[in-house]
C-alpha positions in Angstrom: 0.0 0.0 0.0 1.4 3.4 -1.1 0.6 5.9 1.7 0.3 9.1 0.9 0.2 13.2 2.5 -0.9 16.0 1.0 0.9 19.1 1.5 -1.6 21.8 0.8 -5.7 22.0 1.4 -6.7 23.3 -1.3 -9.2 22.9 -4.2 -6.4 20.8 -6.6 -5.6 18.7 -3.2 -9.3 17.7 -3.0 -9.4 16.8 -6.5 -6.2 14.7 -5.8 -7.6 12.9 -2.8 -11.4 12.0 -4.7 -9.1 10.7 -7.7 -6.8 8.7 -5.9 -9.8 6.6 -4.5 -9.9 5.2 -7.6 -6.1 3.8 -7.4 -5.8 0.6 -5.9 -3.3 0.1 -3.2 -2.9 3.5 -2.6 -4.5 5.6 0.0 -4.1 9.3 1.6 -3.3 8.9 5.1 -1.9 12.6 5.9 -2.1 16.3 4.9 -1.1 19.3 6.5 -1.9 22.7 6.1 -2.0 26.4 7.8 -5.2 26.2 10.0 -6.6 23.4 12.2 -10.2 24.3 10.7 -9.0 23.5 7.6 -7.5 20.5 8.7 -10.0 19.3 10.3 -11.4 19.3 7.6 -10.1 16.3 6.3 -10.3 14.4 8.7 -12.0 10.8 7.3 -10.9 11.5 3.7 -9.4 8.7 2.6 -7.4 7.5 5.8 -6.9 10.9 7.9 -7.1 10.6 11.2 -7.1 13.7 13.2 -3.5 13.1 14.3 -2.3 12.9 10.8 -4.2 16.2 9.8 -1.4 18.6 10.4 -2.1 22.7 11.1 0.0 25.3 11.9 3.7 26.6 11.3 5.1 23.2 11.3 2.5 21.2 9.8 4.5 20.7 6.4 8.0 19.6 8.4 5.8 17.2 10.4 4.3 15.2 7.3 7.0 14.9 5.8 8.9 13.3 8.6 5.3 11.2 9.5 7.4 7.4 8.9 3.5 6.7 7.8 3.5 8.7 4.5 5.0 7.2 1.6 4.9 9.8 -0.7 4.0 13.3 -1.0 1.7 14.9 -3.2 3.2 19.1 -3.6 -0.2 21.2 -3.5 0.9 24.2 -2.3 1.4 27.5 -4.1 4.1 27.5 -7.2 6.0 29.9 -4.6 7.0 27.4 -2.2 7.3 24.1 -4.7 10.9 24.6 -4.5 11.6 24.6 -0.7 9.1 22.1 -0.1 10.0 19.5 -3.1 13.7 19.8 -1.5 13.0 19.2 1.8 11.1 15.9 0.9 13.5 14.6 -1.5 16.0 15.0 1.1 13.9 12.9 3.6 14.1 10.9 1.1 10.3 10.9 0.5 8.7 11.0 -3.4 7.2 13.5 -4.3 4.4 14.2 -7.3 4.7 17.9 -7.6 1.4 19.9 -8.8 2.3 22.0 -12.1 4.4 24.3 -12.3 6.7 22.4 -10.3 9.3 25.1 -10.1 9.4 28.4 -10.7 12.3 29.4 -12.8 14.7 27.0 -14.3 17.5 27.4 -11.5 15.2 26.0 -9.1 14.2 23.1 -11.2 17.6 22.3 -12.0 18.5 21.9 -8.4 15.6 19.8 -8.0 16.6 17.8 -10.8 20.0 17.4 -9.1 18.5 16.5 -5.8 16.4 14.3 -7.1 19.3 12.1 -9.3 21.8 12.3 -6.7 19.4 10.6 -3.9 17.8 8.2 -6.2 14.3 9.4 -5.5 11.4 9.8 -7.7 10.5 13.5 -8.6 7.5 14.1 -11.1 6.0 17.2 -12.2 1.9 16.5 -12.7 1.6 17.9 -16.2 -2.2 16.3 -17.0 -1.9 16.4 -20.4 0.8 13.6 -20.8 -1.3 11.1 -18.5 -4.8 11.2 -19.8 -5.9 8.5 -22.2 -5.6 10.4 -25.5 -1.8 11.9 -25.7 -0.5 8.6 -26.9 -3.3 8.7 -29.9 -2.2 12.2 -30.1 1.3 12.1 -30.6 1.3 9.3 -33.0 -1.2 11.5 -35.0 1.1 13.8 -35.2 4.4 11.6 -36.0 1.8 10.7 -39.3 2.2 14.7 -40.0 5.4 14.5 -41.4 7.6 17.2 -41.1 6.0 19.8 -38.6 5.9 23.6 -39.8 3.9 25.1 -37.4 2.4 25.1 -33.6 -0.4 27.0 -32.0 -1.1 26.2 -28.3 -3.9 28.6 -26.6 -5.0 28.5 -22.8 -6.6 31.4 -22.1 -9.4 31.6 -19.3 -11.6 34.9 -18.7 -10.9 34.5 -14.8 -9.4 37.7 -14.0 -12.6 38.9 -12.0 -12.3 36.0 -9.8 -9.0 36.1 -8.7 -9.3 39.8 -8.3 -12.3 39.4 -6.1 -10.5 37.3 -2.8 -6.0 37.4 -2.2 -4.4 35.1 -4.7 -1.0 34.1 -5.4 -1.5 34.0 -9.0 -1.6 38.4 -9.0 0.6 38.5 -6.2 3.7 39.4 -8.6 7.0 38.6 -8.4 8.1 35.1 -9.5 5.1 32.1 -8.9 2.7 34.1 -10.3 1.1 35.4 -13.9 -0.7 33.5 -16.9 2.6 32.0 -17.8 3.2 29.9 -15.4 -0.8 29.0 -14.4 -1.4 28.8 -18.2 1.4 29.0 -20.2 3.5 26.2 -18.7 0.4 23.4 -20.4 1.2 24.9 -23.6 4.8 25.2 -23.2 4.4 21.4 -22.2 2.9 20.9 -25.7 6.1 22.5 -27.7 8.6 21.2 -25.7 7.4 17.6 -26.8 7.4 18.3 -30.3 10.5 20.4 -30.5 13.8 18.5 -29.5 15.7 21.3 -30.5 16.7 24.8 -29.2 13.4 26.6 -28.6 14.4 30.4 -29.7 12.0 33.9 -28.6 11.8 35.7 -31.2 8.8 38.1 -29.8 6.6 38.7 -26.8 3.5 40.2 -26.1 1.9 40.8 -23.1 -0.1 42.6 -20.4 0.3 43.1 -16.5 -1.4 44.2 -13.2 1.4 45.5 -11.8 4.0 43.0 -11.5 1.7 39.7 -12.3 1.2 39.3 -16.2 -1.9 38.6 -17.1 -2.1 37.3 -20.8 1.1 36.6 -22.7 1.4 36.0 -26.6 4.9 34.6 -27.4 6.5 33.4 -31.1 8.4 30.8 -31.1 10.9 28.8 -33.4 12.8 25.5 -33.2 14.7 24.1 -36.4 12.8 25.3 -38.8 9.2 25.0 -36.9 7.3 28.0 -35.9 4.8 27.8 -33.0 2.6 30.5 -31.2 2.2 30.5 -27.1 -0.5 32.0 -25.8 -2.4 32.3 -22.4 -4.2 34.8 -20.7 -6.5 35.1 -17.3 -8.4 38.5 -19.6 -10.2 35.9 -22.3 -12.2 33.0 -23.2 -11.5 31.3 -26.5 -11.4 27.4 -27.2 -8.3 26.3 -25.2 -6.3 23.8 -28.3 -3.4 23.1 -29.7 -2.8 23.3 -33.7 0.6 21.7 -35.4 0.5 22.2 -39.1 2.4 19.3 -40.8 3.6 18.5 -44.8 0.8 15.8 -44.8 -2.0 17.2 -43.1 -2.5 18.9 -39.8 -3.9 17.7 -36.0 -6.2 20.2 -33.8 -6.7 18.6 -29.7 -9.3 20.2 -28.8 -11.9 20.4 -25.5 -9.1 21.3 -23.4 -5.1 20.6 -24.2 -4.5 20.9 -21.0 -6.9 17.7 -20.6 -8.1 16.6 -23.6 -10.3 14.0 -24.6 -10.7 14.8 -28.5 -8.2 15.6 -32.1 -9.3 16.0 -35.0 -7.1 15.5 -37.8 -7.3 16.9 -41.4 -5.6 14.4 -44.4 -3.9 16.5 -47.3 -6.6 16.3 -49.1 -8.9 18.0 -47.0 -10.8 15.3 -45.1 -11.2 15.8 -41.0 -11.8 12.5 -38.8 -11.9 13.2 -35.4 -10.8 10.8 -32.8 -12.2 11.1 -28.7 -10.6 9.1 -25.5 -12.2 9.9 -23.0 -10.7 9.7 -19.4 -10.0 7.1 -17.2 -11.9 8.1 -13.9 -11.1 11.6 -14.6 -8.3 14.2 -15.5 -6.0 13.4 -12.4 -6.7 9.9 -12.3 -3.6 9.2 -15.4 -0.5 11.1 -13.3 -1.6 9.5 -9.8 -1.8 5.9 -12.1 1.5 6.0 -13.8 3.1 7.9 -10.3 1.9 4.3 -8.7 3.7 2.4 -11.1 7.0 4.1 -11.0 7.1 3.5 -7.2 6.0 0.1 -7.4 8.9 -0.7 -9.9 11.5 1.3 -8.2 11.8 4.2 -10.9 13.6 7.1 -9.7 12.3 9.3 -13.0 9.5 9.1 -15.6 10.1 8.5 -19.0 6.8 10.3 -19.9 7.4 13.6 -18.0 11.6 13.3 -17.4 13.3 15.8 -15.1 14.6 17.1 -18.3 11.4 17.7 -19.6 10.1 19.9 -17.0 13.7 21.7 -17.2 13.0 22.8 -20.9 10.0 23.8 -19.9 10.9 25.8 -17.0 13.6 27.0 -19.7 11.4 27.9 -22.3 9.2 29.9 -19.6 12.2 31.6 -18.1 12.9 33.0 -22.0 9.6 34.3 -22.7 9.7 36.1 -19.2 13.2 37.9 -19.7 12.6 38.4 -23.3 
């Protein structure tokens, strides 16, 4: 049985412990977050006990030395993945981190670091690479020949609602902004189709004052030109486009979780394939998270510490362009 503790109370950590009822041999047994209403809260999900619902200034230390929790799922604000994610790799404890699971590239390469030197699994939950249809996905896109182009778009018309209660995501300062809520899904998307050096060649974008709030960055990479956009400002279908020499491949109702491509032959013909999810969006990361630990696997072949690197790279560019 692989126990594990939350590290955060919040709406994703919720989501995380109604999905993993659906993994077998795996059960949450801890979480620990800032006030003992809220963690009381939790008391009788999954396994928590009211011991192992942890409050207060040292509530994250204390899980993470708890010899009952296996593993640790990272739920807490993108600002504090990095000293968090550290700590628990150096205790030695696994640790799925929620996306983005660093900040700036520096960070993740340290964690990267950590992470290889100790022998101890680190995985960034990037949803789209876990649900059902990426597989069908990618090899639709492989049958694209040569790729020319990419457009990936996340853009949500939340602004309102993060401006109407205190949220990280507009506090400024590094952790926050579209780019890293948003942008970091799409830059998931490029970074798996382009192996080579991802160049900036323009940025555009919008703040409130330090916290950016839609960003619009061109991209190449060996002769393939791609568009990034998010934004918290707009609503427009959230998909990802690559153009190839034999045809072209739209994922649509969400890149960020999809469940549907369609894909257009040369000679103008669209068939649209759907894969719907397994439980739900979560449910594919928590899965394949299992199976690593059960086999011993210190690193994911299907989001690699070197992935989320050139992400964290890529993201790090558009922001000091």
């Amino acid at each position: 049985m692989i126990r594990f503790g939350i590290l955060g109370a919040g709406k994703i950590a919720k989501r995380f412990a109604a999905s993993l009822e659906h993994e077998e041999d795996a059960e949450l047994v801890a979480v620990s977050c800032r006030s003992s209403e809220k963690a009381a809260a939790w008391v009788g999900v999954g396994s928590v006990t009211a011991e192992k619902a942890y409050a207060g200034e040292d509530a994250h230390r204390a899980l993470i030395d708890d010899p009952d929790v296996d593993a640790i799922y990272l739920a807490l604000p993108t600002q504090l993945h990095f000293q968090w994610a550290k700590e628990a790799l150096e205790a030695d404890k696994p640790v799925l981190c929620e996306k983005p699971a660093m900040v700036n590239a520096e960070q993740m390469r340290e964690i990267l670091n950590i992470s290889r030197e100790r022998d101890v699994l680190f995985m960034e939950a990037m949803k789209p690479r876990f649900v059902s249809l990426y597989p069908a996905a990618l090899d639709a896109i492989k049958k694209l020949g040569e790729i020319d182009h990419i457009e990936v778009s996340l853009c949500n018309d939340m602004l309102s609602d993060l401006m109407a209660e205190p949220s990280y995501h507009l506090m400024g300062g590094e952790g926050s902004g579209a780019l890293l809520d948003c942008g970091t899904y799409c830059a998931s998307w490029i970074e798996e189709l382009c192996p080579g050096e991802i160049k900036v060649l323009r940025v555009s974008n919008s703040f409130i004052g330090d916290a950016d709030i839609s960003d619009t960055a061109w991209l190449e990479s060996d002769g393939v030109t791609a568009i990034l956009e998010c934004s918290f400002t707009s609503s427009k279908p959230r998909t990802a486009t690559i153009v190839g020499r034999d045809g072209g491949v739209v994922v649509v109702d969400d890149l960020h979780r999809p469940q549907s491509l369609t894909i257009t032959s040369p000679d103008g013909v669209k068939t649209t394939m759907r894969s719907p999810y397994v439980h739900d969006d979560l449910f594919g990361e928590i899965y394949h998270f299992c199976q690593l630990l059960r086999l011993d696997r210190t690193e994911s072949r299907l989001m690699s510490l070197g992935d989320s690197l050139r992400i964290a790279e890529l993201l790090d560019a558009i922001r000091e362009y």
